[in-house]
ROSE-4610 file (N, C-alpha, C; in Angstrom, 1 decimal, always signed):
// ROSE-4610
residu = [X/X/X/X/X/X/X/X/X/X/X/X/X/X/X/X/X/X/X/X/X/X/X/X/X/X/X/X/X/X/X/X/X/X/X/X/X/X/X/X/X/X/X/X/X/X/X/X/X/X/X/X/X/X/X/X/X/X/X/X/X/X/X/X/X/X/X/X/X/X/X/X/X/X/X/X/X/X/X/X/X/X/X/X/X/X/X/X/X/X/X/X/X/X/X/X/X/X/X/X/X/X/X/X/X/X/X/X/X/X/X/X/X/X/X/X/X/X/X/X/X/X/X/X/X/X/X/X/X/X/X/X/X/X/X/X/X/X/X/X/X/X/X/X/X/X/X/X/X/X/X/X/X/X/X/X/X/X/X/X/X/X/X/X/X/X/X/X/X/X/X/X/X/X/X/X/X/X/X/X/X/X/X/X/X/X/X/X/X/X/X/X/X/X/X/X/X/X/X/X/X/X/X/X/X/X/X/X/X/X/X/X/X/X/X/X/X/X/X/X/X/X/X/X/X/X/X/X/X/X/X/X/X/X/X/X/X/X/X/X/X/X/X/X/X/X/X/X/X/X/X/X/X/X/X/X/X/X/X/X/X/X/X/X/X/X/X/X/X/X/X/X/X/X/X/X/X/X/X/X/X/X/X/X/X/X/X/X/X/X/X/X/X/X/X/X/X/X/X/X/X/X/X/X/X/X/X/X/X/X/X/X/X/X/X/X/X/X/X/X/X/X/X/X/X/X/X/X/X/X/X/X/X/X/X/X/X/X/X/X/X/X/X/X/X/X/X/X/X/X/X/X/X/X/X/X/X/X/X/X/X/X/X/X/X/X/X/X/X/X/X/X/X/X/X/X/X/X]
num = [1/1/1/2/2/2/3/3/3/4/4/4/5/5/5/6/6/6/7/7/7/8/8/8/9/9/9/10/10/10/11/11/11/12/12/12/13/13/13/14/14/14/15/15/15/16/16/16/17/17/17/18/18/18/19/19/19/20/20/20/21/21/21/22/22/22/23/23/23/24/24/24/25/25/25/26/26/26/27/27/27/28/28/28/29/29/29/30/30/30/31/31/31/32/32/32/33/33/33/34/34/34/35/35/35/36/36/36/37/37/37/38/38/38/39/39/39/40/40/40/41/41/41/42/42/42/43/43/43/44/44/44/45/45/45/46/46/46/47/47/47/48/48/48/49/49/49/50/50/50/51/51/51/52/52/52/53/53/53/54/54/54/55/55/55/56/56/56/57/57/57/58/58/58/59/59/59/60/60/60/61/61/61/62/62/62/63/63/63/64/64/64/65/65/65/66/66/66/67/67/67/68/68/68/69/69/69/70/70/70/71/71/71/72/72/72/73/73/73/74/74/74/75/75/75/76/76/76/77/77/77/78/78/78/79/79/79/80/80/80/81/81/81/82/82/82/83/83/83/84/84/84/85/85/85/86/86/86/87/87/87/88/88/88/89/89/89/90/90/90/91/91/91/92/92/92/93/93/93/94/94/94/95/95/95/96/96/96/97/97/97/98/98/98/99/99/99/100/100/100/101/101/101/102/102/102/103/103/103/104/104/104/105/105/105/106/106/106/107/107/107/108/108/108/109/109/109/110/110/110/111/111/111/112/112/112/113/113/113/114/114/114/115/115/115/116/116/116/117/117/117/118/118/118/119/119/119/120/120/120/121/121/121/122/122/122/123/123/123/124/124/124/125/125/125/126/126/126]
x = [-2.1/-1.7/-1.2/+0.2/+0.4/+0.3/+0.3/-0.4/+0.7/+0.7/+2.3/+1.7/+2.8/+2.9/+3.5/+1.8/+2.9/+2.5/+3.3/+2.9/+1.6/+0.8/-0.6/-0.2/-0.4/-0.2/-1.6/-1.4/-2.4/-2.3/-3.1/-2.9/-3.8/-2.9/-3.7/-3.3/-3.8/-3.5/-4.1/-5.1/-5.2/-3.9/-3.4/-2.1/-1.0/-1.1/+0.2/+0.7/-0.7/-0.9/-0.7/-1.1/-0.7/+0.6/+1.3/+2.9/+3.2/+3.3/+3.8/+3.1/+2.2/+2.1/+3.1/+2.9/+3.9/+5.1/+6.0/+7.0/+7.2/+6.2/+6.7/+6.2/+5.9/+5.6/+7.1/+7.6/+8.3/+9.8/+9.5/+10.8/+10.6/+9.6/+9.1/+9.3/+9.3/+9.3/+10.1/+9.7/+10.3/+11.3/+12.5/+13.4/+12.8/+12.5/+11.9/+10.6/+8.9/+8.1/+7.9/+8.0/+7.4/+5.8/+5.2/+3.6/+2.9/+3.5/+2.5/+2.6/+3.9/+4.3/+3.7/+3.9/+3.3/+1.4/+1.0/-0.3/-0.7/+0.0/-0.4/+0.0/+0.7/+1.3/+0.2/-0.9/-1.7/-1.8/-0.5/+0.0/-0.8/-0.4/-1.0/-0.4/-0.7/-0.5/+0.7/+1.4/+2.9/+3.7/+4.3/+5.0/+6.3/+6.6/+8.3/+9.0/+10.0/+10.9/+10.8/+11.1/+10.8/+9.5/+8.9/+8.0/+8.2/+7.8/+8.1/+7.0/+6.7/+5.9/+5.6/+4.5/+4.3/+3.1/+3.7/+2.5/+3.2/+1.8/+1.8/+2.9/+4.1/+4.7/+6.2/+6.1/+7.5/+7.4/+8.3/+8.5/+9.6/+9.1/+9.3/+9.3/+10.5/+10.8/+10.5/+9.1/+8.5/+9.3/+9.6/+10.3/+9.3/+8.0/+6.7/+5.5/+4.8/+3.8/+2.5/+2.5/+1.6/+1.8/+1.4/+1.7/+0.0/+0.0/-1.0/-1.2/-2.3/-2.5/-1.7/-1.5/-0.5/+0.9/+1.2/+2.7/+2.7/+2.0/+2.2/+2.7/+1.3/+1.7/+2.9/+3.5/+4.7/+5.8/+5.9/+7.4/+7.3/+6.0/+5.8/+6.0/+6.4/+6.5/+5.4/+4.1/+2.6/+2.4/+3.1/+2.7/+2.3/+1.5/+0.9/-0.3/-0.6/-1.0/-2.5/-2.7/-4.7/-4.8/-3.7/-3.8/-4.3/-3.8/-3.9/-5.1/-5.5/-6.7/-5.9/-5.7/-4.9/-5.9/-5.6/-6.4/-5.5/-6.2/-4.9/-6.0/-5.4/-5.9/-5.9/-6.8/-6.8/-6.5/-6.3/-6.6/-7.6/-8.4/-9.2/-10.5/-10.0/-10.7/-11.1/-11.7/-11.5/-10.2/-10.8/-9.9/-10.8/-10.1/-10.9/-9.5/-10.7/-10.0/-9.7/-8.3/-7.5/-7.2/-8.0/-7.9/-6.3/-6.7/-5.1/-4.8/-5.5/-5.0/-5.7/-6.2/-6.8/-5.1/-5.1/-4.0/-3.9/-3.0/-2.8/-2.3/-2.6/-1.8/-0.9/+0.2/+1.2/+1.0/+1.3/+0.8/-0.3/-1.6/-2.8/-2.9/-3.9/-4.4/-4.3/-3.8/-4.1/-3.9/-3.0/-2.9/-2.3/-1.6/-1.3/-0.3/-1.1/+0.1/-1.1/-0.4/-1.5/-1.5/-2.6/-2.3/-2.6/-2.0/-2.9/-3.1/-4.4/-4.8/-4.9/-4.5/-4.4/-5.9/-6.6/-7.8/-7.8/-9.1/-9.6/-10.4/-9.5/-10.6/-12.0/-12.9/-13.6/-14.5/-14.3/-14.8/-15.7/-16.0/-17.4/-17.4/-16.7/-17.2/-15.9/-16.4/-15.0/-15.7]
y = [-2.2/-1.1/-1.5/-1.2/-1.2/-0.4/-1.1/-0.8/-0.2/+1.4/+1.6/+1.2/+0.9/+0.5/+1.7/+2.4/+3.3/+3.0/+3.3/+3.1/+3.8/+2.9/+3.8/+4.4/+5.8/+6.2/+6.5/+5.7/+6.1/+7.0/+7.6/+8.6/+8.0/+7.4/+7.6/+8.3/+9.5/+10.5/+9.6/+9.0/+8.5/+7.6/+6.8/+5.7/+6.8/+8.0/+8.7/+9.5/+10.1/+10.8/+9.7/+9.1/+7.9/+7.5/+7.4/+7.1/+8.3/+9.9/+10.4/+10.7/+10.5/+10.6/+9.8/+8.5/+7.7/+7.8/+8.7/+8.7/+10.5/+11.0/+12.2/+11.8/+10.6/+9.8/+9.4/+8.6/+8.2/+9.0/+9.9/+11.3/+11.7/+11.7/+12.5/+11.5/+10.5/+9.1/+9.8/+9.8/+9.8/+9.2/+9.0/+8.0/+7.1/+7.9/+6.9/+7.6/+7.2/+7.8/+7.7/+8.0/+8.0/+7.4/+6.6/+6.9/+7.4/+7.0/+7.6/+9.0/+9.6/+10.8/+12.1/+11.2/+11.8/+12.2/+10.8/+11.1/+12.0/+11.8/+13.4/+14.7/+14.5/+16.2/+16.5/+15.2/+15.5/+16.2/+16.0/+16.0/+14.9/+15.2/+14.7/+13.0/+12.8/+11.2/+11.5/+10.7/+10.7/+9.1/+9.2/+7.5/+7.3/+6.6/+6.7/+5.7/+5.2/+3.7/+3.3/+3.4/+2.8/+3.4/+2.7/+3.2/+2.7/+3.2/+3.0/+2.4/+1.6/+1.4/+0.7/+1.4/+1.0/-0.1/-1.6/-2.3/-2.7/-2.6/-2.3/-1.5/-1.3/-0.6/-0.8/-1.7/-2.0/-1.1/-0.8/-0.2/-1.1/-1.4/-2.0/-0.9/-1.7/-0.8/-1.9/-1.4/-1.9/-1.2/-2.2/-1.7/-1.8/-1.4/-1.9/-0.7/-0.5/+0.6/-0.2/-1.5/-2.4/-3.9/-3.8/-5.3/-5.7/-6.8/-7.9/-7.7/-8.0/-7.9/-9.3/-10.4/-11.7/-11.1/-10.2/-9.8/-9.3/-7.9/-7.3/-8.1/-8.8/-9.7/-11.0/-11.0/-12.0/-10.8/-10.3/-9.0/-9.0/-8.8/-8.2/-9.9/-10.6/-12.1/-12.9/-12.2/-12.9/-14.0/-14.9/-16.2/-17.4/-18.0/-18.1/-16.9/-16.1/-15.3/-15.4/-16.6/-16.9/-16.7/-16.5/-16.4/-15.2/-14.5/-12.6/-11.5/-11.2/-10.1/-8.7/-8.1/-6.4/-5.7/-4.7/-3.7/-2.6/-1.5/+0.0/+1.1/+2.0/+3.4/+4.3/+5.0/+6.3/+7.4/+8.4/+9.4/+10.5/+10.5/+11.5/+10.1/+8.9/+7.3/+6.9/+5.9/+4.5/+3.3/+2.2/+0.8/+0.5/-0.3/-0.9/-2.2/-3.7/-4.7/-4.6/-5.3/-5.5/-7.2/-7.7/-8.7/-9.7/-11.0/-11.8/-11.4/-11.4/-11.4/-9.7/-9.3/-7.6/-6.8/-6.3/-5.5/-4.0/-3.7/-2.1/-0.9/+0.0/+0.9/+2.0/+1.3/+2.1/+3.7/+4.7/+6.0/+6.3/+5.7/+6.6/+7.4/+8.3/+9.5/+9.5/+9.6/+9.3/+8.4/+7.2/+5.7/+5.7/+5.5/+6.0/+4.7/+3.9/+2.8/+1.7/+0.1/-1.4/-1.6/-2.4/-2.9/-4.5/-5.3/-6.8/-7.5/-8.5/-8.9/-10.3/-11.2/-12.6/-13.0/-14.0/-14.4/-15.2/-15.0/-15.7/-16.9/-18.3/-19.4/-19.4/-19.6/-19.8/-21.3/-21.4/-22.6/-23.3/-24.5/-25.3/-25.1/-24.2/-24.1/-24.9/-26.0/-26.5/-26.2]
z = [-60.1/-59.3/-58.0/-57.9/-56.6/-55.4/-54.2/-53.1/-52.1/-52.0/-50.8/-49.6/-49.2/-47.5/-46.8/-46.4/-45.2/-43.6/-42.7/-41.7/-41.1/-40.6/-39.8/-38.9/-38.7/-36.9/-36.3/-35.3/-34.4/-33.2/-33.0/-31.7/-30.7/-29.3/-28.5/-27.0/-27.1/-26.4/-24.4/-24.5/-22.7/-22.5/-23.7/-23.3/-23.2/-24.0/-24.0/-22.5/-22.2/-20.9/-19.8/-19.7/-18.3/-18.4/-19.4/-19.6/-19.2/-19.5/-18.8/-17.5/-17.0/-15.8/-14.7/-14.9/-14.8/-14.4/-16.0/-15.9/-14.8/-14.4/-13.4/-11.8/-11.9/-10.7/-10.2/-11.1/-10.9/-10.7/-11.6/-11.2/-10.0/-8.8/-7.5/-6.6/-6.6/-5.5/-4.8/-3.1/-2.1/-1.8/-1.1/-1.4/-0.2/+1.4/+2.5/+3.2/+3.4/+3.9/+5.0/+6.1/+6.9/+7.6/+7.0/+6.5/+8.3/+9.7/+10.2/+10.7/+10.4/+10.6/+9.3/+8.6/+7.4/+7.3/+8.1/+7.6/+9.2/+10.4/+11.1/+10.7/+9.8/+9.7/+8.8/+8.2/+6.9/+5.7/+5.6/+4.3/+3.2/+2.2/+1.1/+0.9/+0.0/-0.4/-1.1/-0.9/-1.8/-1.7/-2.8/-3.3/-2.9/-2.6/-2.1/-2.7/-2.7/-2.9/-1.7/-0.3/+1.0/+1.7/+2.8/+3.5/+4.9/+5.6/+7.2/+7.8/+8.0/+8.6/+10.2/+11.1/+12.6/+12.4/+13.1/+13.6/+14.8/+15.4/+16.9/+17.4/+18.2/+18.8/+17.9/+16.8/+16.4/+14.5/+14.0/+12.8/+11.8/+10.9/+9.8/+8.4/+7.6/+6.5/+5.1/+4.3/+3.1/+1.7/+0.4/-0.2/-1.5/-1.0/-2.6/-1.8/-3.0/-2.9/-2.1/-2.2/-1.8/-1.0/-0.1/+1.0/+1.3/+1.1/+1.8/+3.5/+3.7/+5.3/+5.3/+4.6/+5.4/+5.3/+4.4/+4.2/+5.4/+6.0/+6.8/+8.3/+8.7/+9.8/+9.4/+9.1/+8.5/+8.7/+8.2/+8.5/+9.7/+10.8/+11.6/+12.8/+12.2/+13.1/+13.9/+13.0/+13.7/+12.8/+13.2/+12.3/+13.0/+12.3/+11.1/+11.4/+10.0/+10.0/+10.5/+10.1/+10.1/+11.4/+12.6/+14.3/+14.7/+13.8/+14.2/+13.4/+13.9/+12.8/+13.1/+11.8/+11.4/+11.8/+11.8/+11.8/+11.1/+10.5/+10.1/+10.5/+11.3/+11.8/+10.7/+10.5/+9.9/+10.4/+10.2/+10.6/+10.4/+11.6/+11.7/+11.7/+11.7/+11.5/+12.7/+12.5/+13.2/+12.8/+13.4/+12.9/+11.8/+11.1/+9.9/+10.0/+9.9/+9.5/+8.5/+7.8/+7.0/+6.6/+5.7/+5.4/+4.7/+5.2/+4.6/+3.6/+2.6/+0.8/+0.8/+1.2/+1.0/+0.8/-0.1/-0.6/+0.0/+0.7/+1.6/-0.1/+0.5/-0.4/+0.7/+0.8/+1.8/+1.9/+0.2/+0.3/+0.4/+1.0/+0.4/+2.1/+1.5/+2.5/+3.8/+4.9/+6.1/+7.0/+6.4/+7.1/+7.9/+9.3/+10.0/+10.6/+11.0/+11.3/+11.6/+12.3/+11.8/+13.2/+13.5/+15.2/+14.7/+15.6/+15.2/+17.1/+16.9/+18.0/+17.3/+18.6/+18.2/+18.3/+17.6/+17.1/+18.4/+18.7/+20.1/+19.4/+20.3/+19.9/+20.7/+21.0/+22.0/+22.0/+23.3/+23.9/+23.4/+23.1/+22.6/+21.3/+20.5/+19.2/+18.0/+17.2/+16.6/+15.1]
């Protein structure tokens, strides 16, 4: 007796749902965000193709949903990075450091813009 071959289908409705989510993510992208104007007006989180971003007093334009605290200070000309400690303001926050390899999420809630201070050596200690 032979054996048909038919195709299995499987349903998997969580893989199906996150593709489209995805794909209406991707239909809504902002074309440029503002992120610290955005997160005073407190508006919601939203994704863009470009983001604007303020460290210290100067504004830089990011073309990724996500930058490194060394990416950051590198666009920003604080090099070598290991010199400067980040910080990123929240709003409605404090500072919170922002590590070399620690990963930003440009859109999330309330980020407002990065400050950096050059790392103090101090005396006697090697």
């Amino acid at each position: 007796m032979e054996k048909e071959n038919k195709p299995v289908q499987r349903h998997n409705t969580s893989l199906e749902n996150e593709v489209k989510q995805l794909i209406q993510e991707a239909e809504v992208l902002l074309e440029e965000l503002d992120v610290e104007q955005h997160a005073k007006a407190g508006h919601k989180p939203a994704r863009a193709k470009r983001y604007k971003i303020r460290v210290d007093d100067r504004y830089f334009i990011v073309h990724q949903h996500f930058i490194t605290g060394r990416g950051i200070l590198e666009l920003a000309g604080k090099v070598p990075p290991e010199s400067f400690i980040l910080t990123e303001k929240v709003r409605g926050g404090g500072l919170r450091t922002i590590g070399l390899d620690e990963s930003v999420e440009l859109w999330k809630h309330g980020l407002e813009r990065f400050t950096t201070l050059p790392r103090q050596v101090q005396e006697g200690l090697n």
